[in-house]
KOLBANU-957068 format. One line per 4 residues: their letters; for each residue x, y negated, z of C-alpha. Coordinates in nm, 2 decimals, always signed. Each point is the difference from the previous one (the first is absolute). Example, Ala and Ser with C-alpha at 12.3 -4.5 7.8 and 13.67 -1.06 7.14 Angstrom:
<rs>
AS	+1.23 +0.45 +0.78; +0.14 -0.34 -0.07 .
</rs>
This chain:
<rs>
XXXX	+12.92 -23.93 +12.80; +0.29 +0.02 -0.17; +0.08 +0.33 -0.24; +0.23 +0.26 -0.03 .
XXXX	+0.26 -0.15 -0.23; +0.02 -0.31 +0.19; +0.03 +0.20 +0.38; +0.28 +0.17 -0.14 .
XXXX	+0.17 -0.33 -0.18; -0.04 -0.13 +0.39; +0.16 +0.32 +0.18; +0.30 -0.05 -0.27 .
XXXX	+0.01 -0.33 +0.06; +0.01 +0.05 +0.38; +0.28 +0.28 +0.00; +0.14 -0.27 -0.22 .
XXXX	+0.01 -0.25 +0.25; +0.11 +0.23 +0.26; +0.32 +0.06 -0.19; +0.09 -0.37 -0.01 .
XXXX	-0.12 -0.01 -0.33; -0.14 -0.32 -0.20; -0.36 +0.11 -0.18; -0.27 -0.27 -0.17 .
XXXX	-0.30 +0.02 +0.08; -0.36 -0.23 -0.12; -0.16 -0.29 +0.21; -0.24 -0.22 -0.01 .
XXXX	+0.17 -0.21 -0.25; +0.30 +0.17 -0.17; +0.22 +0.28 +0.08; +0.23 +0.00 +0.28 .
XXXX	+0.36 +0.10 +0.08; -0.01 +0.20 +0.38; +0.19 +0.21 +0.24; -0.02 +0.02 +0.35 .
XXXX	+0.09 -0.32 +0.17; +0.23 +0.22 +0.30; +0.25 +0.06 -0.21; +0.22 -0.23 -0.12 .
XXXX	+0.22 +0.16 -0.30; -0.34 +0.06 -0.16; -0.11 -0.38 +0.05; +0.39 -0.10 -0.12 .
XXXX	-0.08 +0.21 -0.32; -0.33 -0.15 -0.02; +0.11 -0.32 -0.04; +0.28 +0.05 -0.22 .
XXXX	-0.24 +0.16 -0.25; -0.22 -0.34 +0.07; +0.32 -0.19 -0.01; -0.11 -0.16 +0.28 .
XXXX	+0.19 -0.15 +0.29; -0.08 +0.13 +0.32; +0.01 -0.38 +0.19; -0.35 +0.03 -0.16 .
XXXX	-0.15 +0.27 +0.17; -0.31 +0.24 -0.11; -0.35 +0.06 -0.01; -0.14 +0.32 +0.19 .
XXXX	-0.33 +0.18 -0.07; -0.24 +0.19 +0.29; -0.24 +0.19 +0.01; -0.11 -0.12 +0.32 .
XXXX	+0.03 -0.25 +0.27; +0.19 +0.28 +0.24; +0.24 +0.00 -0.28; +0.07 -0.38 +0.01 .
XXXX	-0.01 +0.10 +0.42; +0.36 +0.15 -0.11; +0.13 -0.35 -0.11; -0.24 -0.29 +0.15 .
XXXX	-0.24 -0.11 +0.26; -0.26 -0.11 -0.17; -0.22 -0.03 +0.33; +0.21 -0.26 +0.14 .
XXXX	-0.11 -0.25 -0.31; -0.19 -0.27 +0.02; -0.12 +0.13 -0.35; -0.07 +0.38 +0.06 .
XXXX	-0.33 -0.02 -0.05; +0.06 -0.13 -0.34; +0.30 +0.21 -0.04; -0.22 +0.30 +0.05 .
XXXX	-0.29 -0.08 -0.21; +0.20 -0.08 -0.25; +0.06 +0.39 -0.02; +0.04 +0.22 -0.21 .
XXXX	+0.04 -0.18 -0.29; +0.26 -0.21 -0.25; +0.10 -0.25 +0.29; +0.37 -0.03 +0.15 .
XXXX	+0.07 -0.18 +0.35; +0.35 -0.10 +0.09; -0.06 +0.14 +0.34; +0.28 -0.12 +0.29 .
XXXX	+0.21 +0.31 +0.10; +0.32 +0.00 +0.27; +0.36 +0.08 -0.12; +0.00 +0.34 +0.04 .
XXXX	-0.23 +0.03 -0.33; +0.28 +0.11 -0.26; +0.15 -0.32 -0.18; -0.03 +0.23 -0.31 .
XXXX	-0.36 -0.01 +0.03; -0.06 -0.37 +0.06; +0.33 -0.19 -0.14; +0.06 -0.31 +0.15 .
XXXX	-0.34 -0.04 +0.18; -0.12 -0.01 +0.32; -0.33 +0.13 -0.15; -0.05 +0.32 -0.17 .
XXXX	-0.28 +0.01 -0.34; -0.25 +0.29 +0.03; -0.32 +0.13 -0.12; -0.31 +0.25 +0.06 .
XXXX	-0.07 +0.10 -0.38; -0.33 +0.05 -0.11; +0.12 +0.21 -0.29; -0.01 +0.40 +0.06 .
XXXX	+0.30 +0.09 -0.09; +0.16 -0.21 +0.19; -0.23 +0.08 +0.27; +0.11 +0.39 -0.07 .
XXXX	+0.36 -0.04 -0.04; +0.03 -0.21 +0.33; -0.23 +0.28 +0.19; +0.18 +0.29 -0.12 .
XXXX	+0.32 -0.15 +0.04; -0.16 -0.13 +0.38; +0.22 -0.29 -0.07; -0.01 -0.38 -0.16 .
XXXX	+0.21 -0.02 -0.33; +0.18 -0.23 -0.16; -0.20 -0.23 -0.22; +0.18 -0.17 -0.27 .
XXXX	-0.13 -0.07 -0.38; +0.16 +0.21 -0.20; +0.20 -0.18 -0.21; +0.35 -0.19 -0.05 .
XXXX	+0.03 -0.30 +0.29; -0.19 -0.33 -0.22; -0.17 +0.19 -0.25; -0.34 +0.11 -0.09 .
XXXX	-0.14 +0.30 +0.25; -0.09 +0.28 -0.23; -0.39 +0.12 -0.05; +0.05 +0.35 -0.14 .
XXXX	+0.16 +0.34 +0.06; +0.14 +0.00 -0.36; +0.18 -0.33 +0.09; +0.13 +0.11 +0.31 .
XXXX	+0.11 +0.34 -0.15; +0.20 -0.21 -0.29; +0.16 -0.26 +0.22; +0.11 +0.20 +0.29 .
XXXX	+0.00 +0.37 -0.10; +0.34 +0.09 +0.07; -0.01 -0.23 +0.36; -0.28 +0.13 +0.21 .
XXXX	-0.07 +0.33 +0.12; -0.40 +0.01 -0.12; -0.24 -0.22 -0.10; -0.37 +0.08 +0.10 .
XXXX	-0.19 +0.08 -0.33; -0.36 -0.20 +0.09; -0.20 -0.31 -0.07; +0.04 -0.34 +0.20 .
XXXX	-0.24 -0.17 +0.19; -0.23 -0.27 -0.10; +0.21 -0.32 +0.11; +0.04 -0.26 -0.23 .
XXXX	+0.29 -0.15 +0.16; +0.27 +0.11 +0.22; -0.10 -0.01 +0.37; -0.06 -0.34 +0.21 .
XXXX	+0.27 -0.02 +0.22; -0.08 -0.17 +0.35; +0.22 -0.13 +0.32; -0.17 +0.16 +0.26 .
XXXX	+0.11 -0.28 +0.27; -0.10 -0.29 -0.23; -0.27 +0.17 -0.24; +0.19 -0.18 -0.25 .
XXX	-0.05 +0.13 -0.37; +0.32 +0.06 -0.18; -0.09 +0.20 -0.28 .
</rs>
């Protein structure tokens, strides 16, 4: 159950979103960068806080499997029983998505990376927001994700919107990353 502070961090964070704002938010891992994958000025200012180029696509974060619905058919994989069971939790699928999936959202590819997080505020934000979110660490394109509110705060403070005061999740490391055709392990 999450408390008072943190349900109104979320409902901020959501009207946030809403707006076409950029907010950070805790993971598994390290903090992330989001905003709402549909539009694509906030993902263009997304990535020019990242400083990252947009051939290269992004992660998005669920709540669900009818959230991924909006993006992928995970049913017509070979692997979606693996896929599913996998879920929630700190593991991202390069899952194969047509054209009409915004080129802002998955670069270059022909596959788009998403995840079911096991972490409650991600699980929160994504409910409220009845919507996947972007998923990127938060920090500048090739260096170290940051671990801490403080660190966010200090390195983006005058960039993002709002930044989700709460702990991370227990992962050690960043989340496997796996083809979802090949079962491949890329990360």
């Amino acid at each position: 159950m999450l408390n008072h502070s943190i349900d109104h961090q979320i409902d901020t964070a959501v009207r946030v979103l809403r707006a076409g704002g950029v907010i950070a938010y805790p993971t598994e891992y390290c903090f992330g960068l989001g905003c709402d994958p549909r539009n694509q000025a906030a993902i263009e200012r997304l990535l020019k806080i990242k400083q990252r180029q947009k051939e290269q696509g992004v992660i998005l974060v669920a709540a669900n499997l009818q959230q991924v619905a909006d993006y992928a058919d995970i049913d017509s994989l070979d692997r979606a029983i693996e896929i599913k069971q996998s879920w929630p939790g700190p593991n991202t699928w390069l899952l194969p998505v047509d054209s009409s999936v915004s080129q802002w959202v998955r670069g270059r590819h022909t596959t788009l990376a998403m995840r079911v997080s096991d972490h409650p505020i991600c699980q929160r934000l994504c409910e409220v927001f009845g919507h996947a979110v972007v998923s990127t660490s938060a920090n500048r394109h090739g260096h170290d994700a940051l671990r801490s509110y403080t660190d966010v705060v200090n390195q983006f403070k005058q960039e993002v919107d709002f930044v989700i005061d709460a702990d991370l999740g227990g992962a050690l490391a960043a989340s496997a990353i796996r083809d979802a055709v090949s079962g491949q392990q890329l990360r």
